[in-house]
Phi, psi and omega in degrees: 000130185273170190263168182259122156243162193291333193215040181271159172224133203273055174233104190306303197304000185311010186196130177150025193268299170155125214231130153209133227234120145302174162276149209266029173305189175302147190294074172055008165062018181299134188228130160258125184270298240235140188279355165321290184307297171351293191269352189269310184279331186319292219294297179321311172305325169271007146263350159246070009018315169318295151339270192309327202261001193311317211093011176253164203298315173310337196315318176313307188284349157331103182275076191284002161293308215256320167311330194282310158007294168314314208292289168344278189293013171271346200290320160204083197252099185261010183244001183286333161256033164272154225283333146323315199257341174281322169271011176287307199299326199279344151318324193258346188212009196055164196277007183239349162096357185275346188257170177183090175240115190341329187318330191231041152345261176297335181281314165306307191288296194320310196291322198300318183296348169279311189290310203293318170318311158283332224260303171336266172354276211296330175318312196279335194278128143166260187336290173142346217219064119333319176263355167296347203230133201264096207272334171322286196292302133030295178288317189313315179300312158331298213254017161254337182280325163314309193252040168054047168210033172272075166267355177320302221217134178283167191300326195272330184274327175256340168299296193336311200302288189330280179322290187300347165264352171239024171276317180308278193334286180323299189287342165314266267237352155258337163279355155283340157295325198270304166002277193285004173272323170315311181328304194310174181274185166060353165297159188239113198265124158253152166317313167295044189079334187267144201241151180232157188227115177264109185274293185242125177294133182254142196264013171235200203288191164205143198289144211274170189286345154256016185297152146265143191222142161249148195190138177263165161200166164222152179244111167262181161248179176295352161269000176114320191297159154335070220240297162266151143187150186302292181308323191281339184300303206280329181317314185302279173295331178098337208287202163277151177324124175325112178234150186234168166278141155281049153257320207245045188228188188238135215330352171276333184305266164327296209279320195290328191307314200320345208242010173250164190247165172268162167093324185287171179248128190210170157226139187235124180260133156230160186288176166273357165279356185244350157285234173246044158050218177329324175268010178239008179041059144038069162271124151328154167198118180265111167257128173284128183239153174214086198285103147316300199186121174227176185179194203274191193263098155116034181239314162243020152203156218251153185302138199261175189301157133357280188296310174299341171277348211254346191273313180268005165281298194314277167024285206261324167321302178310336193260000189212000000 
């Protein structure tokens, strides 16, 4: 299971474009009064933060004029994932993402900023609080944060703005998960918070709390989407069903396997103290399991190399 972040955008291809730069004067003499504006540039501002912090080699080359362009008409853009714009991208990096030809320089960058621009939008319109939020200023953040002048607001003050409005968003909108997950049949309230739902009973044993376990799932959010699965992963790779330590996953994991059988099908709703708490701005999270197969600790899943632990060290310092 990969870990989720609150404020991610799932687009690998973000970088590798042609960079011209405004001027780094005072910031367009732009004023937040109001915590609307506040938090409308905050977001836009950590989102082209995203940007900059990628790591890619290309980042210099960056038409970032035209991303910013970009972002604005993605806001409600009904053509930003359209197949123009998916082949302009597979044009501009090739089809493996390895290439990179200038020709399609500007039209690529318009689409990348259209895309990150609708994926912004439909996050918060998905969410409900389209009117908590100043898409004007929004851009504004954005597009001082592209040219390294997002001085409005200091850095400890707008990640702070950030968190704390979509850790309030999260847990609203995961105790409404939870709610209605009491409702289904066949569920289980546990004390520690976690429901548990048994679509189908399985008919073998079930694992102690360092066990390893195989298990297909797919993972949502508290609104339904779609954020992983496993199952659409191996169709794709060919690869084998997942098996994990119930050590080294996350407290929903750990506490919830114990009480499922193998061979069975289930759903597990966890709070967000039971996810990935703080470093997810404590998002509710529901997984569909399809419990395969468990057993003792280092018997279906093998301890990683040295080099692989030190390779998922690395990781999660960038990520967090």
């Amino acid at each position: 299971m990969k870990k989720i972040y609150y404020f991610v955008l799932p687009i690998a291809l973000l970088l590798s474009c042609g960079n011209k730069k405004e001027g780094t004067g005072a910031a367009d003499n732009i004023k937040l009064n109001t915590y609307k504006e506040k938090l409308s540039y905050a977001l836009g501002a950590e989102q082209g933060k995203m940007i900059l912090e990628s790591g890619d080699p290309n980042l210099g080359k960056l038409d970032f004029k035209m991303i910013i362009e970009g972002f604005e008409k993605g806001f409600n853009s009904k053509d930003a994932f359209s197949n123009e714009c998916q082949t302009t991208l597979q044009n501009l990096f090739g089809p493996y993402g390895q290439d990179f030809n200038t020709t399609y320089l500007k039209a690529g960058c318009t689409c990348l900023g259209k895309t990150v621009g609708s994926v912004f939008y439909d996050r918060w319109k998905k969410k409900g609080v389209l009117d908590k939020i100043d898409l004007a200023m929004a851009k504004i953040g954005f597009k001082h944060s592209l040219e390294k002048r997002d001085t409005l607001i200091k850095m400890e003050v707008r990640q702070k703005l950030v968190y704390d409005f979509v850790t309030d968003l999260n847990k609203a909108s995961g105790a409404k998960m939870m709610e209605q997950a009491k409702k289904l049949p066949n569920v289980r309230v546990l004390e520690n918070g976690l429901i548990i739902q048994t679509l189908q009973e399985g008919t073998g044993g079930s694992p102690t709390s360092s066990d390893d376990v195989k298990a297909d799932y797919v993972l949502t959010s508290a609104q339904g989407d779609t954020i992983e699965s496993s199952l659409q992963y191996k169709k794709q790779s060919g690869k084998e069903i997942p098996a994990f330590n119930l050590g080294s996953v996350i407290p929903g994991w750990t506490q919830g396997f114990p009480l499922l059988k193998k061979g069975g099908k289930y759903k597990l709703f966890v709070p967000g103290e039971l996810a990935y708490g703080e470093q997810q701005a404590f998002e509710s999270l529901c997984f569909y399991i399809e419990f395969h197969d468990f057993g003792k600790a280092g018997t279906l899943v093998q301890p990683p190399s040295p080099q692989q632990q030190q390779q998922q060290q690395q990781q999660q310092q960038q990520q967090y």
